[in-house]
Backbone bond lengths (Angstrom), bond angles and torsions (degrees), N, CA, C in turn:
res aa  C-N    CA-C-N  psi(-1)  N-CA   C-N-CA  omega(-1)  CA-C   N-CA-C  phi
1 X - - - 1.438 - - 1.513 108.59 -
2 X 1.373 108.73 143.02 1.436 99.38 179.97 1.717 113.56 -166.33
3 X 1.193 120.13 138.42 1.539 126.31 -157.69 1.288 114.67 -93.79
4 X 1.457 150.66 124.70 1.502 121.88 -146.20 2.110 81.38 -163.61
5 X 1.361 105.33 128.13 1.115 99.81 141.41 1.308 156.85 -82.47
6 X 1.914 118.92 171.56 1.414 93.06 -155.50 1.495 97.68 -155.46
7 X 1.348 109.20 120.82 1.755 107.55 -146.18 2.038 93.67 -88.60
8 X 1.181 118.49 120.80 1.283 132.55 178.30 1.462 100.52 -104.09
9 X 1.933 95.78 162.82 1.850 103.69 176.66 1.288 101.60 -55.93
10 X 1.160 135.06 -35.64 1.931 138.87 -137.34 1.635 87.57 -114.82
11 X 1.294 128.83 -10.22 1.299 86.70 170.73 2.067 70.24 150.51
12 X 1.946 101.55 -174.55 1.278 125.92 -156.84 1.943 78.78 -105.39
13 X 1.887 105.96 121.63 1.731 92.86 156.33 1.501 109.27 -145.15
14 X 1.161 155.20 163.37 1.457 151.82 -122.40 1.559 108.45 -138.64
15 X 1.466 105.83 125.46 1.682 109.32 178.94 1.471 91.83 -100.93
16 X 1.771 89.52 158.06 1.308 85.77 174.20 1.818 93.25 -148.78
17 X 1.418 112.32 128.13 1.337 111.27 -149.41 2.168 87.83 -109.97
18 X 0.984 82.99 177.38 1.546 99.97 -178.68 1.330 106.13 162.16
19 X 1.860 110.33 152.63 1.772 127.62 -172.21 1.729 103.81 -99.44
20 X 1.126 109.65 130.19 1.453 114.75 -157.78 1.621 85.97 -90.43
21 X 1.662 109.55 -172.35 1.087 111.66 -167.20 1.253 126.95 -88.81
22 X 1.360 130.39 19.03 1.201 170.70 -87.14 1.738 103.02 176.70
23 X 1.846 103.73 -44.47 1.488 82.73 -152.23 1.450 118.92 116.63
24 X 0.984 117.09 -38.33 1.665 129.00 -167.86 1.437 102.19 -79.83
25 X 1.365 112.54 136.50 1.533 124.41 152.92 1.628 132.13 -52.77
26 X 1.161 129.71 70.49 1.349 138.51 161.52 1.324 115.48 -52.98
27 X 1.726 118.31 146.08 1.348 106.82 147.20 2.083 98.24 -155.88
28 X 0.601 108.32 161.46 1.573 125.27 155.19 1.548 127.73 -134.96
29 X 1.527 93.27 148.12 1.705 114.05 171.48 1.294 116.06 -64.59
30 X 1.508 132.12 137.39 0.986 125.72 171.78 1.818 111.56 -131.99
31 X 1.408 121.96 145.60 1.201 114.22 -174.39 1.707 122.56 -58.53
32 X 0.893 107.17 -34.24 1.577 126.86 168.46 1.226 130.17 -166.60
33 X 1.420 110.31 -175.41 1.856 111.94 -141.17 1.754 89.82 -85.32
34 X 0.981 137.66 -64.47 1.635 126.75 -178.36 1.785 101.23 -18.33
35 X 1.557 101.87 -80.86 1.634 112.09 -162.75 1.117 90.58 -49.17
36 X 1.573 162.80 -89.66 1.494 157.15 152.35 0.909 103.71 37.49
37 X 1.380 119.63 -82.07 1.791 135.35 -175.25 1.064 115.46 -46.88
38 X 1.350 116.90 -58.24 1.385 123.31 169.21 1.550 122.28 -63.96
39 X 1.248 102.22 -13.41 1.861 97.21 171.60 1.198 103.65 -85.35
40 X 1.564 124.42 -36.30 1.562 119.89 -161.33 1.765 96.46 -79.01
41 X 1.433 128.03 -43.94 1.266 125.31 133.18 1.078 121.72 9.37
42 X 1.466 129.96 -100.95 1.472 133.43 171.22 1.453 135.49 -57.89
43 X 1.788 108.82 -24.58 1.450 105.41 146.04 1.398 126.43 -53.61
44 X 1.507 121.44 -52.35 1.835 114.65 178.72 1.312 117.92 -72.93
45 X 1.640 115.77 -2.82 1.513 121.42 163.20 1.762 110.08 -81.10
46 X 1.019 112.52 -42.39 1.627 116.40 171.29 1.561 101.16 -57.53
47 X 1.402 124.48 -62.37 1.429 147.07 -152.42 1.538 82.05 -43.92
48 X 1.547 129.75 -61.94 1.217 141.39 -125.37 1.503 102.84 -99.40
49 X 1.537 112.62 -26.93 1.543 119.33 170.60 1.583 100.16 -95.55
50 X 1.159 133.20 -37.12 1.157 100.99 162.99 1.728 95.51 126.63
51 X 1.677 100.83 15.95 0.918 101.55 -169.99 1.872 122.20 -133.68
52 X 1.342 81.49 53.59 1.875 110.25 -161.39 1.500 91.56 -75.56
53 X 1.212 128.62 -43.47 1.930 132.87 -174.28 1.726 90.15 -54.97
54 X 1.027 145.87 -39.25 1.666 137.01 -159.15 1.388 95.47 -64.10
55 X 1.569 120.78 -46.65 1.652 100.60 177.40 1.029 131.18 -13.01
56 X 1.255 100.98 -63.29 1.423 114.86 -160.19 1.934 121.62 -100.43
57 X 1.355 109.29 11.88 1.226 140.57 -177.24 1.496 104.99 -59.78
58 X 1.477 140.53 133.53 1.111 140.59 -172.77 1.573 141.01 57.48
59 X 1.734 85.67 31.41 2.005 86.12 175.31 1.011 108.05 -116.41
60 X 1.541 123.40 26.69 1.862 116.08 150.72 1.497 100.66 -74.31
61 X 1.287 112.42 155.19 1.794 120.38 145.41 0.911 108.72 -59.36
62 X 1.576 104.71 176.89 1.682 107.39 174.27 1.377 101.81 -114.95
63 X 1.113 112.46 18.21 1.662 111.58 149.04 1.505 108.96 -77.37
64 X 1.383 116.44 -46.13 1.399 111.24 168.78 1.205 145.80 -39.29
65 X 1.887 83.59 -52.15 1.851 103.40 163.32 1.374 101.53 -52.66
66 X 1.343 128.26 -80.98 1.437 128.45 -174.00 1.415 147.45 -21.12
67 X 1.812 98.39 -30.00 0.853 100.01 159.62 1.704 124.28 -108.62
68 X 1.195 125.61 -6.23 1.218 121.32 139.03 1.662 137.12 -50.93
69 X 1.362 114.03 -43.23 0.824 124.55 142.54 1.350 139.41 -12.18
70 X 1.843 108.26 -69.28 1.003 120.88 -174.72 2.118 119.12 -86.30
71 X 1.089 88.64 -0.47 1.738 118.40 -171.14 1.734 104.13 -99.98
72 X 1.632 100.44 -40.46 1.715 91.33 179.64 1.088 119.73 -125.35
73 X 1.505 119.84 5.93 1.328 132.19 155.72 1.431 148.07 -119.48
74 X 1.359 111.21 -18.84 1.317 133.14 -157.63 1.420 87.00 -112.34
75 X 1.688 132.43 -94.72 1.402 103.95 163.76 1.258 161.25 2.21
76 X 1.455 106.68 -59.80 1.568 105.76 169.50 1.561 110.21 -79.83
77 X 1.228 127.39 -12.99 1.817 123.07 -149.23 1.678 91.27 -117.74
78 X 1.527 120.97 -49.23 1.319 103.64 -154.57 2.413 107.03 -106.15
79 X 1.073 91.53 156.56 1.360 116.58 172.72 1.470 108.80 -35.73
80 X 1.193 136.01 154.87 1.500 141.68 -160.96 1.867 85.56 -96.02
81 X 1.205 123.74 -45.71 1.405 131.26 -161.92 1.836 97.20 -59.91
82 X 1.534 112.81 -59.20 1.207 119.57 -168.88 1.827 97.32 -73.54
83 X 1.211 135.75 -46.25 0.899 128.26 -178.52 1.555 125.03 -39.90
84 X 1.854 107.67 -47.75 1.808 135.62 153.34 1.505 99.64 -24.37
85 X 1.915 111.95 -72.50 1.167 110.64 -157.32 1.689 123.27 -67.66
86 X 1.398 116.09 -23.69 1.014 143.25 -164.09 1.514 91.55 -83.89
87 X 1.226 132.68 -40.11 1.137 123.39 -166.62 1.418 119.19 -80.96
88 X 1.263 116.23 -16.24 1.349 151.99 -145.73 1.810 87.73 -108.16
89 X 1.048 118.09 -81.56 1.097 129.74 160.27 2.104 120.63 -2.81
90 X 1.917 82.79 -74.22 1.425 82.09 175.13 1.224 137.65 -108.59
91 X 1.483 104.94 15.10 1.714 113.38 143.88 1.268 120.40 -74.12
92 X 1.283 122.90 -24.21 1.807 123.29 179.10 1.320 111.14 -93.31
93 X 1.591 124.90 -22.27 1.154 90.53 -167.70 1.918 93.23 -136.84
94 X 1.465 114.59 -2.79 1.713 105.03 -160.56 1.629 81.85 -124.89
95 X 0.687 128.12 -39.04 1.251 107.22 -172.03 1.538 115.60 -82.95
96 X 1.529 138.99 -30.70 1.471 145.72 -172.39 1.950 84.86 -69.29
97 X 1.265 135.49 -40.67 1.699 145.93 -175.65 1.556 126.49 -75.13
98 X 1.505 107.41 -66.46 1.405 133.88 171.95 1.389 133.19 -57.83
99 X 1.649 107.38 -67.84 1.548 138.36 -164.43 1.468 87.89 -32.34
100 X 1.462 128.75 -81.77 1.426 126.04 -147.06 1.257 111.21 -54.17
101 X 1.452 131.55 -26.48 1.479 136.14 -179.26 1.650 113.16 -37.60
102 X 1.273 129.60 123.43 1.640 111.89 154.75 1.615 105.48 -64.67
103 X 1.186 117.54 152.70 1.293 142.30 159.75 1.623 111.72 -23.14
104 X 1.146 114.46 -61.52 1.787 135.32 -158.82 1.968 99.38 -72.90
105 X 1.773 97.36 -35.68 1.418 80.00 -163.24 1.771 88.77 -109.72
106 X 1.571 125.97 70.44 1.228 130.32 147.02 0.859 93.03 -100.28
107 X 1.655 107.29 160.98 1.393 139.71 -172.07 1.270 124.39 -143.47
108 X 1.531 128.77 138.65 1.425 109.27 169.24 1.599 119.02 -38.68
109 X 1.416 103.80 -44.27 1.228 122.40 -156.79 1.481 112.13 -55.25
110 X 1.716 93.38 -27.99 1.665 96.76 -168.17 1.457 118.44 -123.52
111 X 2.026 88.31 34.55 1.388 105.21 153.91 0.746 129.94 -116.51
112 X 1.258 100.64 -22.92 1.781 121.61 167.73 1.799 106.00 -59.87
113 X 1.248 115.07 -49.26 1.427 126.11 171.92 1.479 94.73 -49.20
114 X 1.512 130.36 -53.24 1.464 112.51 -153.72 1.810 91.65 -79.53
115 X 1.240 135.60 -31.59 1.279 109.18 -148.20 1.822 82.14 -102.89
116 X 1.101 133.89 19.07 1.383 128.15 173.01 1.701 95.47 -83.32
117 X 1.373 100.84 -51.78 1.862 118.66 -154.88 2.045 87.74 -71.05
118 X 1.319 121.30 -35.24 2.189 110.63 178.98 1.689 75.41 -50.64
119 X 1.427 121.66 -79.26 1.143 130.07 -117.74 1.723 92.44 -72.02
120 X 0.946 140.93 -51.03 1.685 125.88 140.21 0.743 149.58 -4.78
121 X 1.403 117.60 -35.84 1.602 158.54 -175.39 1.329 124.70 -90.42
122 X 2.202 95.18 -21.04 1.308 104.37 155.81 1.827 92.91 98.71
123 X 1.159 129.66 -22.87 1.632 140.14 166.05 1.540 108.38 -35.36
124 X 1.118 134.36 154.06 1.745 130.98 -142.75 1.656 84.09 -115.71
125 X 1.048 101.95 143.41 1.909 100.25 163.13 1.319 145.10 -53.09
126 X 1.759 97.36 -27.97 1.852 116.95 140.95 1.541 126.63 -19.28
127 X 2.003 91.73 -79.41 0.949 118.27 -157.51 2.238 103.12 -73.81
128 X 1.281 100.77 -26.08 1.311 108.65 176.14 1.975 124.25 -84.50
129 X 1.297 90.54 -23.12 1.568 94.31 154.94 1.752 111.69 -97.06
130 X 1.107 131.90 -16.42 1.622 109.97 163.16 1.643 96.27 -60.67
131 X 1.343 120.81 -71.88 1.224 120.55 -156.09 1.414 109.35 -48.74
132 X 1.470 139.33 -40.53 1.353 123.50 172.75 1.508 110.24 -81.95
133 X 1.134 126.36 13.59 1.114 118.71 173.40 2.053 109.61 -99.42
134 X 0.850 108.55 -36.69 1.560 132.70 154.25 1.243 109.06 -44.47
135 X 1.567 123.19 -55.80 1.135 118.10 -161.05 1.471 109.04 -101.88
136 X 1.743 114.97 2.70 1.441 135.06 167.34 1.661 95.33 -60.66
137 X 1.708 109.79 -68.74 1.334 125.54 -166.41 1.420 96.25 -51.60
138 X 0.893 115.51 -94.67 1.699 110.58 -158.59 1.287 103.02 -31.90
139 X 1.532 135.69 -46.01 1.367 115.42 -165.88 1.831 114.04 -60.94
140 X 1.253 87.01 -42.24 1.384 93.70 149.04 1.516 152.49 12.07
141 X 1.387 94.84 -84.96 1.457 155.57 179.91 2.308 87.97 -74.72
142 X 0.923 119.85 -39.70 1.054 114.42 -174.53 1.589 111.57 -101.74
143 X 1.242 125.82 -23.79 1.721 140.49 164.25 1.568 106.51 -58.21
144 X 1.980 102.44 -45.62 1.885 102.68 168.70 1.015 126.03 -45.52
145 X 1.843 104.90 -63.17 1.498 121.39 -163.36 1.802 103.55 -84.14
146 X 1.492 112.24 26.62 1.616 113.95 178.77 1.526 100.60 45.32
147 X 0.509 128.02 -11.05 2.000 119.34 152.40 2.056 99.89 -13.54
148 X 1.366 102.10 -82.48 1.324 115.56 174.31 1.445 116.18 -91.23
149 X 1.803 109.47 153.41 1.586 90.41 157.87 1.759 120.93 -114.15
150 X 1.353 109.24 11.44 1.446 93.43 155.50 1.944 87.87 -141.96
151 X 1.627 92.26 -171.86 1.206 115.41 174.38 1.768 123.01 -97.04
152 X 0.948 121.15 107.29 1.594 112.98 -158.31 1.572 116.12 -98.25
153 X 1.973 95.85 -13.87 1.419 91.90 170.48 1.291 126.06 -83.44
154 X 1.783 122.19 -8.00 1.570 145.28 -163.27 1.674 88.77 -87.52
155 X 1.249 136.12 -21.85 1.427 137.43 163.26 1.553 127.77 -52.38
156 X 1.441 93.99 -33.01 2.045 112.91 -175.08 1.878 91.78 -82.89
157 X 1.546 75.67 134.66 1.643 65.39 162.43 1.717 102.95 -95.69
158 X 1.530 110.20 158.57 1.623 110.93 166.46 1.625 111.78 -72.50
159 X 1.310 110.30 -145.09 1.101 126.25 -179.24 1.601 120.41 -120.30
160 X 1.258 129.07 143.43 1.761 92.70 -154.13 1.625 96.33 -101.92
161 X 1.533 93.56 171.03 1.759 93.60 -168.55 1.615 110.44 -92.62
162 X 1.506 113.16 113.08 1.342 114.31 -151.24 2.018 87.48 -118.67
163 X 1.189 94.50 151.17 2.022 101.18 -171.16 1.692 92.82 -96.57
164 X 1.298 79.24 128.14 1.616 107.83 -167.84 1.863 98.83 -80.61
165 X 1.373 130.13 3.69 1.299 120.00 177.90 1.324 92.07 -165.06
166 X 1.491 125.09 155.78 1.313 131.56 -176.86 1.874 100.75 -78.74
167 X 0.781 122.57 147.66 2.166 150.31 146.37 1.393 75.07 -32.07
168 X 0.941 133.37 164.66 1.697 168.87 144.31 1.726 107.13 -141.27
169 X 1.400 142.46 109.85 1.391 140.43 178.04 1.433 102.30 -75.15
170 X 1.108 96.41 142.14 1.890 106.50 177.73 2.106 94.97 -75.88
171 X 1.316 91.32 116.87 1.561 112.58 -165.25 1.457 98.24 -74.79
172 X 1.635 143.02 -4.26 1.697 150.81 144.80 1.133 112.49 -73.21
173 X 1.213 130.63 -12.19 1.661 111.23 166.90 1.776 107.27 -119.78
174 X 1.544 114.07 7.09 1.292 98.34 156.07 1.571 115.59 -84.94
């Protein structure tokens, strides 16, 4: 690893190169030599736990996820019926909101924002806990394949599943 300056039109700003875990030649720009230090810093602290791959953890979209997702998990495992609904799901409501996000920079915050803005939108509490529950799984699906290292939508709470009409017992078989 090693910290090196690097004379730009706008001014002097600092690479800082290192071999990923892979092997591969990495490097990034940094605005100046402190933050530099301190990145190459926290690379040989990762390096040393073993946890140098997190760098680079969360720069698919989650359109990306999604459709991986739906190619190596959702396909082979789930029902043609749920597959319909699911799809339905995240063309109406996660993908026109979500999709453009990279992975790394979701947030509770800006799930809580998405399932505030269905429920705004006038979307039923049903239909707004499938969809974060959908969009629980796949994230999921990306916490497995170390894509991510936690799950940020399992943080929101949903909405709880409340019976839309009372039981009445059939009064001949009591």
């Amino acid at each position: 690893m090693s910290v090196e300056a690097v004379q730009r039109k706008n001014g002097r700003v600092w690479r800082v190169r290192w071999n990923d875990a892979n092997g591969r030649a990495r490097s990034r720009v940094i605005g100046n030599k402190v933050d530099a230090k301190l990145f190459e810093a926290d690379l040989i602290r990762r390096n040393r736990m073993g946890q140098l791959a997190s760098v680079d953890q969360g720069k698919q979209t989650l359109a990306e996820l999604a459709e991986a997702w739906l190619s190596a998990y959702a396909i082979p495992n789930l029902a043609a019926n749920t597959l319909r609904i699911y799809s339905y799901l995240w063309d109406a409501h996660v993908a026109p909101r979500l999709c453009q996000y990279r992975l790394r920079d979701l947030t509770p915050q800006i799930i809580a924002d998405f399932r505030a803005e269905l429920h705004a939108a006038g979307i039923g509490d049903a239909s707004i806990r499938k969809t974060l529950v959908l969009l629980q799984s796949v994230v999921q699906c990306a916490v497995n394949w170390e894509w991510l290292s936690r799950n940020v939508v399992a943080t929101v709470p949903k909405p709880p599943c409340r019976r839309q009409r009372e039981i009445q017992p059939d009064p001949r078989r009591c």
